[in-house]
Structure formats: structure tokens, C-alpha cells
BALOBA-1460 file (C-alpha; in Angstrom, 3 decimals):
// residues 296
<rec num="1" residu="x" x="-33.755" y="57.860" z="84.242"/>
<rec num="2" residu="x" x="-34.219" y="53.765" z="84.113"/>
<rec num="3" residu="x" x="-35.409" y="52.472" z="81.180"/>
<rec num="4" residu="x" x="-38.658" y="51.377" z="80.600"/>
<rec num="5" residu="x" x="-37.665" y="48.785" z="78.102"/>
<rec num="6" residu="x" x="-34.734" y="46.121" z="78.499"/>
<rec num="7" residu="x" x="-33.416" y="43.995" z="75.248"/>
<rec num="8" residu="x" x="-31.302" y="41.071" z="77.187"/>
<rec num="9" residu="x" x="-30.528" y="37.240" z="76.589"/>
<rec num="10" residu="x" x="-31.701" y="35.189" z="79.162"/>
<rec num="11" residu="x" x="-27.748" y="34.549" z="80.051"/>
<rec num="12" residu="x" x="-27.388" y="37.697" z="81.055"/>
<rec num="13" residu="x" x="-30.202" y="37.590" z="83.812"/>
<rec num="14" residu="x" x="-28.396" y="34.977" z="85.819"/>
<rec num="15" residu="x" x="-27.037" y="37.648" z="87.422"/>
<rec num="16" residu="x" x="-30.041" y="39.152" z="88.794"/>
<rec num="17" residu="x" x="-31.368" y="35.372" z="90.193"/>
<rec num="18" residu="x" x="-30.189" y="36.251" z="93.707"/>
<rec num="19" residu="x" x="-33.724" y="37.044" z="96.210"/>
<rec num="20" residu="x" x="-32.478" y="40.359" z="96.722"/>
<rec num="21" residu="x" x="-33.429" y="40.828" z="93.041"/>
<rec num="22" residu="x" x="-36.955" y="40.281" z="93.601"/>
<rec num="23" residu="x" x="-38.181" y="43.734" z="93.458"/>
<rec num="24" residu="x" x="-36.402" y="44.463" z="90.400"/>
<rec num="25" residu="x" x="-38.360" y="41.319" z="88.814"/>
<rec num="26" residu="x" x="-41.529" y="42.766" z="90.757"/>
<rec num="27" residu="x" x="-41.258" y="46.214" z="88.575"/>
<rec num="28" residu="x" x="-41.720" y="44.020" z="85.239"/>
<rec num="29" residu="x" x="-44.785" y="44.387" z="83.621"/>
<rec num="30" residu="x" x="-44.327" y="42.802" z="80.252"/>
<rec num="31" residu="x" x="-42.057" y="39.966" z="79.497"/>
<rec num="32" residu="x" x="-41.515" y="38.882" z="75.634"/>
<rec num="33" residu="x" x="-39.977" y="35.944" z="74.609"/>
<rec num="34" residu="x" x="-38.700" y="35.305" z="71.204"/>
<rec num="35" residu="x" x="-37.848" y="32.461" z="69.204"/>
<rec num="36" residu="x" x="-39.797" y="30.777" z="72.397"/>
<rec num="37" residu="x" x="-38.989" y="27.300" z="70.672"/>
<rec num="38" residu="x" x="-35.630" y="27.526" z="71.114"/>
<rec num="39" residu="x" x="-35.427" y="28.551" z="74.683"/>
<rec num="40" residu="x" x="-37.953" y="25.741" z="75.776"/>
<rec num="41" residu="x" x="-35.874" y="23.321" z="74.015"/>
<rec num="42" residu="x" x="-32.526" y="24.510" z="73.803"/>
<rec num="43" residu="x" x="-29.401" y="24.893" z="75.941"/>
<rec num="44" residu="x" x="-30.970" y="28.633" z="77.422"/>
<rec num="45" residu="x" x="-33.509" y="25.992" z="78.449"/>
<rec num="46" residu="x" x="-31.753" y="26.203" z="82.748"/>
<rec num="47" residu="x" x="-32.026" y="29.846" z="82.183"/>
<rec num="48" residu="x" x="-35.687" y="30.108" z="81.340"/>
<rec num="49" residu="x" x="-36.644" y="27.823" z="84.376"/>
<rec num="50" residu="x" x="-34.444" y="30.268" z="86.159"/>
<rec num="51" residu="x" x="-36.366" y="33.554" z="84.869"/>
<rec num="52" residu="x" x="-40.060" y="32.034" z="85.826"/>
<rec num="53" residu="x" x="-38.917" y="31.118" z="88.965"/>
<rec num="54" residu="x" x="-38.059" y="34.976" z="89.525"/>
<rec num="55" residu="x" x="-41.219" y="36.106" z="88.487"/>
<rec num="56" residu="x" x="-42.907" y="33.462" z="90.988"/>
<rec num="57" residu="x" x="-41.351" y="34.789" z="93.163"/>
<rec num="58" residu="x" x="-41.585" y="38.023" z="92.807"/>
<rec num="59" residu="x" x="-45.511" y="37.801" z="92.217"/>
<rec num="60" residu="x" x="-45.924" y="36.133" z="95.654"/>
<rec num="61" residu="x" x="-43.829" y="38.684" z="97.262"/>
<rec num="62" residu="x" x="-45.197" y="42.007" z="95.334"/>
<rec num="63" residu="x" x="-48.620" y="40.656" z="94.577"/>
<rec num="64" residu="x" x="-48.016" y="42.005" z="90.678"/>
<rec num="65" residu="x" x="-48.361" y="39.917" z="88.012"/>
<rec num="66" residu="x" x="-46.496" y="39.808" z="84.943"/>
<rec num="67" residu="x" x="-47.886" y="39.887" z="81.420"/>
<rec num="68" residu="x" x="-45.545" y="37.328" z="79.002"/>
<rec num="69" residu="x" x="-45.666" y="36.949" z="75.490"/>
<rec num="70" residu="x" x="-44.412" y="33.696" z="73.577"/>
<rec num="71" residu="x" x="-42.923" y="34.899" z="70.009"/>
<rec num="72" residu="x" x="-42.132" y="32.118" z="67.595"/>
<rec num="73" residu="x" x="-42.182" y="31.394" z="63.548"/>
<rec num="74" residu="x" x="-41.844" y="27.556" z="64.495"/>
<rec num="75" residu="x" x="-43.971" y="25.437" z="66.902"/>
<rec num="76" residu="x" x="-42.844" y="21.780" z="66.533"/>
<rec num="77" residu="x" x="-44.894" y="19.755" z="67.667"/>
<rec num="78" residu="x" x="-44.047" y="16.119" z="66.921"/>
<rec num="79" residu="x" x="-42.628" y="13.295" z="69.856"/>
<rec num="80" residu="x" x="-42.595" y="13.490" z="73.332"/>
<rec num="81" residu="x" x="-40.989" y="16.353" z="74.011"/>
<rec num="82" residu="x" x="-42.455" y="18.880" z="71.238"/>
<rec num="83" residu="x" x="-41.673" y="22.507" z="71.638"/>
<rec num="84" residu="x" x="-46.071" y="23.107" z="71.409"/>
<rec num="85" residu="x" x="-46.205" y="20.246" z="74.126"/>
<rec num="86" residu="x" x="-43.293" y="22.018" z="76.627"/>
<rec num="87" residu="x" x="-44.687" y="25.546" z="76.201"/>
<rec num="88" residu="x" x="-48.588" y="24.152" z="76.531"/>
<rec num="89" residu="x" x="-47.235" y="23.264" z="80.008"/>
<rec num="90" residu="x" x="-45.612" y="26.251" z="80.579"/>
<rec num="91" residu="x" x="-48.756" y="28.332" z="79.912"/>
<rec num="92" residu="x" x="-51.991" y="25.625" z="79.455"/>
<rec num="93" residu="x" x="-54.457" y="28.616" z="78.880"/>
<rec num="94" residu="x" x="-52.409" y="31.092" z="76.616"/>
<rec num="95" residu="x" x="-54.018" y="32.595" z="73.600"/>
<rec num="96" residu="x" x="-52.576" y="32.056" z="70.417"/>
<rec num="97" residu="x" x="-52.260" y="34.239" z="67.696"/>
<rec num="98" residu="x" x="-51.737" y="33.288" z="64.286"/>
<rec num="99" residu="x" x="-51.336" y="35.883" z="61.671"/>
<rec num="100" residu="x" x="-50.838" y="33.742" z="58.861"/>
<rec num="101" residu="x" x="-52.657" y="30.584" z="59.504"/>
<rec num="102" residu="x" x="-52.420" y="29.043" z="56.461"/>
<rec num="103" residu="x" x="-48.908" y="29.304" z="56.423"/>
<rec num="104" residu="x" x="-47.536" y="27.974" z="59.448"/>
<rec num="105" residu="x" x="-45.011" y="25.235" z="58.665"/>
<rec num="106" residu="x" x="-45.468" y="25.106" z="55.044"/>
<rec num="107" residu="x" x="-43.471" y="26.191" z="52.003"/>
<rec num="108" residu="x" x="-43.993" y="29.971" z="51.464"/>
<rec num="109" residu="x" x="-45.788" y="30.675" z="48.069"/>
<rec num="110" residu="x" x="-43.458" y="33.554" z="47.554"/>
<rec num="111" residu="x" x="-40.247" y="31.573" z="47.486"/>
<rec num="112" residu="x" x="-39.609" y="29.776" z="44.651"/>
<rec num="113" residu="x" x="-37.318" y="26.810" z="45.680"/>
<rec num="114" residu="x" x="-35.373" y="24.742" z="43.574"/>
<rec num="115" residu="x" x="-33.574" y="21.534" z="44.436"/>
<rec num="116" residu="x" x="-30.107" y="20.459" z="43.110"/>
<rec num="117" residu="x" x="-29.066" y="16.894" z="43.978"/>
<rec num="118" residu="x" x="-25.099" y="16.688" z="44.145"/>
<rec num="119" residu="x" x="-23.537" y="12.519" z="44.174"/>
<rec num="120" residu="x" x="-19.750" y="14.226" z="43.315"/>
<rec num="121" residu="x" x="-18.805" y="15.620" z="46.547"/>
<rec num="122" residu="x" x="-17.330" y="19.151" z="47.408"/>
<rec num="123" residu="x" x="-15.419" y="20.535" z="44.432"/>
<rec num="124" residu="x" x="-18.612" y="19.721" z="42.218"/>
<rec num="125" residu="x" x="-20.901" y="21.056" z="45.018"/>
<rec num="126" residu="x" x="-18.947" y="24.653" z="44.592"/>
<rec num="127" residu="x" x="-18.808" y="24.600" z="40.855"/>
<rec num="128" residu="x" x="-22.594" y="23.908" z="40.939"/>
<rec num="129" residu="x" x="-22.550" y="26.933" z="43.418"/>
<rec num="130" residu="x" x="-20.203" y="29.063" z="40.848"/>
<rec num="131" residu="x" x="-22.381" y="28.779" z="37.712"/>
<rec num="132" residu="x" x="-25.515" y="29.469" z="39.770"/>
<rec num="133" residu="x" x="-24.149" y="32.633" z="41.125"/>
<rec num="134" residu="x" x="-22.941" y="33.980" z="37.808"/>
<rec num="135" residu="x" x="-26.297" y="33.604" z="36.078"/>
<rec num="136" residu="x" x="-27.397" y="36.848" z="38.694"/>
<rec num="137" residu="x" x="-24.093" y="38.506" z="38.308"/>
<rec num="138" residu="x" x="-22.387" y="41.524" z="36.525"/>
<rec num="139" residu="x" x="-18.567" y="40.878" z="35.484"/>
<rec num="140" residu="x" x="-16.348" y="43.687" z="36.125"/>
<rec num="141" residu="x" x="-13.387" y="43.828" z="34.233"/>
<rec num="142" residu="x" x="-10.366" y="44.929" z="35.007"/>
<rec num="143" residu="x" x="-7.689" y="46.333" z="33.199"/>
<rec num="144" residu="x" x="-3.900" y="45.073" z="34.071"/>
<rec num="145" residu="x" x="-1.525" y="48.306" z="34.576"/>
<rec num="146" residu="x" x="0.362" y="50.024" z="31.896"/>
<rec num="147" residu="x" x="3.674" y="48.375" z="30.724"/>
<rec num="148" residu="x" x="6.964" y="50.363" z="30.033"/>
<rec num="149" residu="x" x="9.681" y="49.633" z="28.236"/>
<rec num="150" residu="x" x="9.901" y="47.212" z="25.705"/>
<rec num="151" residu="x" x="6.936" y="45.427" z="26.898"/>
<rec num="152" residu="x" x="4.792" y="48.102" z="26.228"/>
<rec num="153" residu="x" x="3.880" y="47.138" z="22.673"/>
<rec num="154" residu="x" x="2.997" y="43.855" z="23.692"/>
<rec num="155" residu="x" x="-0.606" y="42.876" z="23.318"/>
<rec num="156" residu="x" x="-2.164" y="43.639" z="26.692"/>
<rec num="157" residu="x" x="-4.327" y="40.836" z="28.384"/>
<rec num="158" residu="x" x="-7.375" y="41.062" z="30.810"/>
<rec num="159" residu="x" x="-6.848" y="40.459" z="34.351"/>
<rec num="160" residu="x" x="-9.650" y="37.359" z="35.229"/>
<rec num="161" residu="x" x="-12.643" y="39.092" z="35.598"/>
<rec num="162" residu="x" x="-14.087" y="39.557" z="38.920"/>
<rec num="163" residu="x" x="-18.151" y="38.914" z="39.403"/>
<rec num="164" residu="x" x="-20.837" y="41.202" z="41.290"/>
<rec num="165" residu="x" x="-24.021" y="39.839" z="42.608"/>
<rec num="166" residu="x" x="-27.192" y="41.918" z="41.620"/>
<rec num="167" residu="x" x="-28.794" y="41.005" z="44.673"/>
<rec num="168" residu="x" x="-27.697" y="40.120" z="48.364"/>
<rec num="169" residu="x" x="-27.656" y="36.676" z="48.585"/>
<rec num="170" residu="x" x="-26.896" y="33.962" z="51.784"/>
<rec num="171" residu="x" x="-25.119" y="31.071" z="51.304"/>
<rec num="172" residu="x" x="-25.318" y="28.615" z="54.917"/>
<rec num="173" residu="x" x="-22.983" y="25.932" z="55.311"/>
<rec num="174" residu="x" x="-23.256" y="23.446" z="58.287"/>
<rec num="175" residu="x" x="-20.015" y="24.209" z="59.943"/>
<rec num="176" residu="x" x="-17.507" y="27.217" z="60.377"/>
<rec num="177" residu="x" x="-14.941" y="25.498" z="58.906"/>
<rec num="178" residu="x" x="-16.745" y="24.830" z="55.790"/>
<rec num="179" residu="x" x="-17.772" y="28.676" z="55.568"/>
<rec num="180" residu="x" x="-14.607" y="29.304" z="56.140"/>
<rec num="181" residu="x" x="-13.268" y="27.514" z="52.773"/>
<rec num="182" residu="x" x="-16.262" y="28.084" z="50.712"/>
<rec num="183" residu="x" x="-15.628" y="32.238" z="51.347"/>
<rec num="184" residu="x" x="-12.339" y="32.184" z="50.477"/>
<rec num="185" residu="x" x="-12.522" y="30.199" z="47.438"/>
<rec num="186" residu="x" x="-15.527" y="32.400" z="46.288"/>
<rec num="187" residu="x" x="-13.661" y="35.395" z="47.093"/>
<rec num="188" residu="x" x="-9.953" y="34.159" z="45.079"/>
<rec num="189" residu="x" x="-10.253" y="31.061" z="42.737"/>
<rec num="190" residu="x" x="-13.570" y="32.202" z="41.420"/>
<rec num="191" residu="x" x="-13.271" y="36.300" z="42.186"/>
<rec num="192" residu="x" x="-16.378" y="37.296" z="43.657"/>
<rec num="193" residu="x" x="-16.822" y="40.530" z="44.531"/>
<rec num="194" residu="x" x="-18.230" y="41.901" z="47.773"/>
<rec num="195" residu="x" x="-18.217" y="38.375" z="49.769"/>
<rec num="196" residu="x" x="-18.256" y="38.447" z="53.514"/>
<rec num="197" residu="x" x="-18.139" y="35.573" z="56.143"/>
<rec num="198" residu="x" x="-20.363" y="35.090" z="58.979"/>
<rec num="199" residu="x" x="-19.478" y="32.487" z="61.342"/>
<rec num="200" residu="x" x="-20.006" y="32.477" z="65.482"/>
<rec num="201" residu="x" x="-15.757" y="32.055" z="65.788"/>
<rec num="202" residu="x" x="-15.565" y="35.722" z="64.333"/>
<rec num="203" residu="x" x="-16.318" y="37.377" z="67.759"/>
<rec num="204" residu="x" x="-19.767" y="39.755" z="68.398"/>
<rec num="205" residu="x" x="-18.059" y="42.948" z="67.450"/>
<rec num="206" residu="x" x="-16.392" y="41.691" z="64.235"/>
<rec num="207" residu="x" x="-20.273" y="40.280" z="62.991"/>
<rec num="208" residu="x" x="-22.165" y="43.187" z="64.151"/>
<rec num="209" residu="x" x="-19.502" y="45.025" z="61.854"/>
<rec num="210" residu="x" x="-19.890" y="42.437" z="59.028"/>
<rec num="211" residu="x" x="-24.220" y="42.442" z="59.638"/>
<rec num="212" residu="x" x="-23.769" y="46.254" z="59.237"/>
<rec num="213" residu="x" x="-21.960" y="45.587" z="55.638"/>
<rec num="214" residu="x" x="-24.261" y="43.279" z="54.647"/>
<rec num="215" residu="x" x="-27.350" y="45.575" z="55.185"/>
<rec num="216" residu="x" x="-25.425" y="48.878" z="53.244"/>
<rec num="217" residu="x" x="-24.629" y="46.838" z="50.623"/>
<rec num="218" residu="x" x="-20.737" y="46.514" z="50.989"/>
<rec num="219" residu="x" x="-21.278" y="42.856" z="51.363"/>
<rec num="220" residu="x" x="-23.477" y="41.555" z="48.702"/>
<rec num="221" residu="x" x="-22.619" y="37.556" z="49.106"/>
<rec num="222" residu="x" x="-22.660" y="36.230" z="52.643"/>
<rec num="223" residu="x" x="-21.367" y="32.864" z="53.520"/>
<rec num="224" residu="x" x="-22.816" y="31.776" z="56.839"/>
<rec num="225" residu="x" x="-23.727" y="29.257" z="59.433"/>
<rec num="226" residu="x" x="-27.022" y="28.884" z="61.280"/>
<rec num="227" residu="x" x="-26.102" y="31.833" z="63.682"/>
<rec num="228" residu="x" x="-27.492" y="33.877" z="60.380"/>
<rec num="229" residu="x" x="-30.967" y="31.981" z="60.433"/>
<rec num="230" residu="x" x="-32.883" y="33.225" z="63.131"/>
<rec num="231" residu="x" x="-33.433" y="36.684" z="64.778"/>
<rec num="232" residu="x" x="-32.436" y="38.686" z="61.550"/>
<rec num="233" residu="x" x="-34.808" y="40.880" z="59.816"/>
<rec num="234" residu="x" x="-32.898" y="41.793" z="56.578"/>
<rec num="235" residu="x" x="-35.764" y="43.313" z="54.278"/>
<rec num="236" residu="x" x="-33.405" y="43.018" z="50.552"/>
<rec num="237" residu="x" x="-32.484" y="39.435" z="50.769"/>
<rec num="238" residu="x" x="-33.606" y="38.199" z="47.779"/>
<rec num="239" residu="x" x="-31.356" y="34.853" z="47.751"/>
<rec num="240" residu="x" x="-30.902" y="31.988" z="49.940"/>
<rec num="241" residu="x" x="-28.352" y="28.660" z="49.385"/>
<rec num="242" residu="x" x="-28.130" y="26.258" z="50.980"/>
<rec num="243" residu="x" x="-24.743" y="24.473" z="50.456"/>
<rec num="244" residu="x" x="-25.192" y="22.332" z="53.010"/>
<rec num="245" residu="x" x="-28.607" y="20.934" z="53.849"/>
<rec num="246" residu="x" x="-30.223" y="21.981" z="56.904"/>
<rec num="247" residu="x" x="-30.149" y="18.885" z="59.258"/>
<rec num="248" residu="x" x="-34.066" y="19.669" z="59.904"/>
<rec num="249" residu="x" x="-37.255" y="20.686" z="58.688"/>
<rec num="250" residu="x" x="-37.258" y="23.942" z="61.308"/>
<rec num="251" residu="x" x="-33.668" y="24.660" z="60.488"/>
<rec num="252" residu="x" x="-34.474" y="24.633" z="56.962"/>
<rec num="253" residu="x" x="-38.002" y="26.685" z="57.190"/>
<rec num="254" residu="x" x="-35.800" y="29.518" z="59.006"/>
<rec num="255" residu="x" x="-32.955" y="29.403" z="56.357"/>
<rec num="256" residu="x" x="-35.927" y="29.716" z="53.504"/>
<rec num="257" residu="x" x="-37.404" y="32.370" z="55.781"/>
<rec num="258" residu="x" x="-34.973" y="35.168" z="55.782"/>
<rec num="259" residu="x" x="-35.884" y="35.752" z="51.944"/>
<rec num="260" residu="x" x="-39.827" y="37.072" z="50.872"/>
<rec num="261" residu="x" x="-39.719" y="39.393" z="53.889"/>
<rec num="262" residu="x" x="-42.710" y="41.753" z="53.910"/>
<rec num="263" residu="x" x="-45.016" y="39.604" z="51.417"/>
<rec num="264" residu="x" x="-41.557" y="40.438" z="48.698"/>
<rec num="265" residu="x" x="-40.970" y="37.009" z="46.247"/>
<rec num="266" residu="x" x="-37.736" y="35.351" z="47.309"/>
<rec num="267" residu="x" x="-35.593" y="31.828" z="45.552"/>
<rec num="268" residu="x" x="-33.837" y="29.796" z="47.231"/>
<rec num="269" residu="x" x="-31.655" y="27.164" z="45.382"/>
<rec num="270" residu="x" x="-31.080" y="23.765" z="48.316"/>
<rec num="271" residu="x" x="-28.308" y="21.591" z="47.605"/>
<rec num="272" residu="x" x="-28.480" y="17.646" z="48.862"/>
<rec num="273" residu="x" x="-26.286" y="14.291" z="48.802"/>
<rec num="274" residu="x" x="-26.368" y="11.101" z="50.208"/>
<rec num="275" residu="x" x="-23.591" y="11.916" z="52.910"/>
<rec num="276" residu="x" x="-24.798" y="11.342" z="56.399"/>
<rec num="277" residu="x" x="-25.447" y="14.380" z="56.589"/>
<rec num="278" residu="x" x="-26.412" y="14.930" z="53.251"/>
<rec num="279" residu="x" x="-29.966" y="15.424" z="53.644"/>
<rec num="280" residu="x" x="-31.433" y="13.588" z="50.501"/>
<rec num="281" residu="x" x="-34.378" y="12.388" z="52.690"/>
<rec num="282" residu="x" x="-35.277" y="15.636" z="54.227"/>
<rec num="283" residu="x" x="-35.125" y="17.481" z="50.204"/>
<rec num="284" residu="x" x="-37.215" y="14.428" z="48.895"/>
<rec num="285" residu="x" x="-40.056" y="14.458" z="51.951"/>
<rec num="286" residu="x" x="-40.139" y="18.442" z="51.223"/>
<rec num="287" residu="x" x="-40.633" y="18.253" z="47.465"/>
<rec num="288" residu="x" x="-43.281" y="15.286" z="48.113"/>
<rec num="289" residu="x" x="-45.301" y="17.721" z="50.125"/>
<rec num="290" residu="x" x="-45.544" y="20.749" z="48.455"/>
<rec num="291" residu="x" x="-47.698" y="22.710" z="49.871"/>
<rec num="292" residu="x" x="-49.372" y="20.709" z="52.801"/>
<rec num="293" residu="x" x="-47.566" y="21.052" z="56.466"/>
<rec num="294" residu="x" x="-44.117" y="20.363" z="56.523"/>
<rec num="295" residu="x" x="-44.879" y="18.854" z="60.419"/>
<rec num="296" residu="x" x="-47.838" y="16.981" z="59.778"/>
């Protein structure tokens, strides 16, 4: 039979905007949103506009009225065009429900955070990045093959030892390109075991595949982008880097947030320069504020 439940992007709608739709959009009861900042705010922004028109429509056709729900762990609400202002005008007399109050927008008590200011550039950022890792990693050594002949009573040497993190651990880097490098050296020069890449240029089918590693344990060191910040419930992440700062205070509460999952204590190590990008400004405001609101 149809299902009674439908997981879709709002992309994918736009092909169900035509008026001969409208009694599909009638038979909706319950629309969810999530990440509800992003959409208002965001390039799916056309789309959403799109989707409440539909359900307009199809309450003043049907006379049935749908039910929506706003889901969001950020609600910006600074300038002129704040995410809380957009969605306030979207739905003036929605109830909100906050389960942690005392939380919203503020460093998490269960991540410990520390902050590593880097003037040298990128080969100094990754040898930072190197001797963090090992500190909460196992070396494996391996054993070069036999020799025969009359090399086999020479003294026989170590291969370089490979490393294996003892808990699952997301690195984020700004761009693909940089993930791209910072995997491979991680995985070669400095022989980390278990390291995986998540970037958007690897295709759906190719992340789902390298998600599903990542959550059996096959991939124990993830280098990523922001595509791995929101949406992803990943219960054993017990580690968070970021190589690159985030360029914002909401892109760097959902980086800190996929680690302390269910009330668990998380770290997070948060690398900074004075690049353009660097974000020395953002690190400094966040350490100055401790524990008040990170928006306020």
C-alpha cells in the first residue's frame, strides 16, 4: 500500500508543484521540517516558499489543514534577516519547545574544548594535528617479510609503524580540496590506520558507503567537510577537530555538536590563525564567553 510516512528533500518535491498535485498535498497531515534554519535561510530557501504555497493551496481546495513542525539545534537570531525573525513570520503564533533551555547556543558542559593557535601555516598545522592524534592512539607494528639468501642474516628492521585511533574521531576542513590532502597525508606520510574521507565531490553512494564504515568501525579517523556537520546522529564520536576553523559561530556549534551525543562527555581540539579565514576572532570571542550565549 502507500506509505504513511515520506523522508524527502525539499528538491525533490518540485516535482509535485504542478495544481494537479493538490490532492496529494491535501492527504498530508503532518509536515516536519528539520534543520528549519537552514531552509529559511539557505539556497532550499525557493523550494520551501514553493512547499507552503502547496499546502495553501491545497487547504483552500480540501478544507484540511496541515500540522508542521519546525526542528532546529540553531535559531540565529542576530541582523535583519535572522533565521528566529524569518521563521517568526512564517509561523507568528507557533509554540516553541525547548528541551534544554539552558543550553541553547552555548558551549556544551560535556565537551571539553581546547584551543590551539597556529601562526606557521599548513605543514605545522598537520604536525600539530599528528602529535595530537598519537597521544589517543595504539601503534601497530609491523614486521617486514622474511629475507632469503644471503640477506637473511642481516639484522631485520621495522617497517614505520602504522597508528590506530582508540576512538572515532572527525577531523573538518573548510574545503574538499584540503580534505583531500590532509587524508592522504594522514593515511601515507604519517600511517594512520583506518582513515576515510568524506567530502560532497565523492558522489551519494560512495558516502553512504563510507558513513556505513565509519559507524562499524572500519573507519575510525574521518576527514570531512561541513556536509558531515549537520543531520548525522553518530552516538560513538568521541572526537572532533577542527583543522580549519568554522567560518561561524553556528557552523562551529554543529561541528562541536556531533560529539557528547546522548548526555556522553565529548573533546574537541579547534585549531585558529590569522589567515582570512583563519578564524582567530571567532576562537578568541568563544573562549571570552565561556559559558554565557554564544549569540547574545
Amino acid at each position: 500500500g502507500a506509505p504513511k510516512v515520506l523522508v524527502t528533500t525539499l528538491e525533490f518535491m518540485g516535482y509535485f508543484f504542478h495544481k494537479k498535485h493538490i490532492p496529494l498535498w491535501a492527504n498530508v497531515r503532518y509536515a516536519v521540517f528539520d534543520e528549519v534554519d537552514r531552509l529559511v535561510s539557505g539556497p532550499e530557501r525557493t523550494f520551501l516558499e514553493r512547499v507552503k504555497t502547496m499546502f495553501l493551496r491545497a487547504t483552500r481546495a480540501e478544507g484540511r489543514k496541515v500540522q508542521t513542525i519546525l526542528v532546529a539545534s540553531t535559531m540565529p537570531s542576530q541582523g535583519t534577516k535572522s533565521t528566529r525573525m524569518l521563521v517568526g513570520r512564517w509561523m507568528p503564533h507557533a509554540l516553541r519547545a525547548l528541551p534544554r533551555p539552558d543550553l541553547l547556543h552555548r558551549n556544551h558542559p560535556m565537551v571539553h574544548q581546547s584551543w590551539k593557535y597556529m601562526p606557521e601555516g599548513f605543514d605545522a598545522k598537520v604536525q600539530v594535528l599528528v602529535d595530537y592524534l598519537k597521544q589517543y592512539a595504539d601503534p601497530l607494528k609491523i614486521d617486514p617479510p622474511k629475507r632469503k639468501g644471503r640477506f637473511r642474516n642481516q639484522k631485520r628492521q621495522l617497517e614505520p609503524r602504522k597508528w590506530r585511533l582508540r576512538e572515532k574521531t572527525l577531523v573538518y576542513c573548510n574545503t574538499g580540496t584540503t580534505a583531500v590532502q590532509l587524508a592522504e597525508l594522514l593515511a601515507t606520510t604519517h600511517h594512520f590506520d583506518e582513515v576515510g574521507l568524506f567530502v560532497s565531490a565523492a558522489g551519494y553512494d560512495e558516502r553512504r558507503e563510507r558513513m556505513q564504515m565509519l559507524r562499524d568501525g572500519r573507519v575510525r579517523l574521518m576527514v570531512c567537510t561541513d556536509i558531515l556537520s549537520r543531520g548525522i546522529d553518530l552516538p560513538d564520536i568521541e572526537r572532533v577537530i577542527q583543522f580549519d576553523s568554522s567560518r561561524n559561530i553556528v557552523g562551529h556549534l554543529h561541528r562541536i555538536g556531533r560529539v557528547s551525543r546522548a548526555g556522553t562527555r565529548g573533546y574537541a581540539l579547534n585549531m585558529y590563525d590569522d589567515s582570512e579565514q583563519g578564524g582567530r576572532a571567532l576562537a578568541e570571542a568563544v573562549q571570552e564567553i565561556g559559558s554565557q550565549p554564544l549569540d547574545g
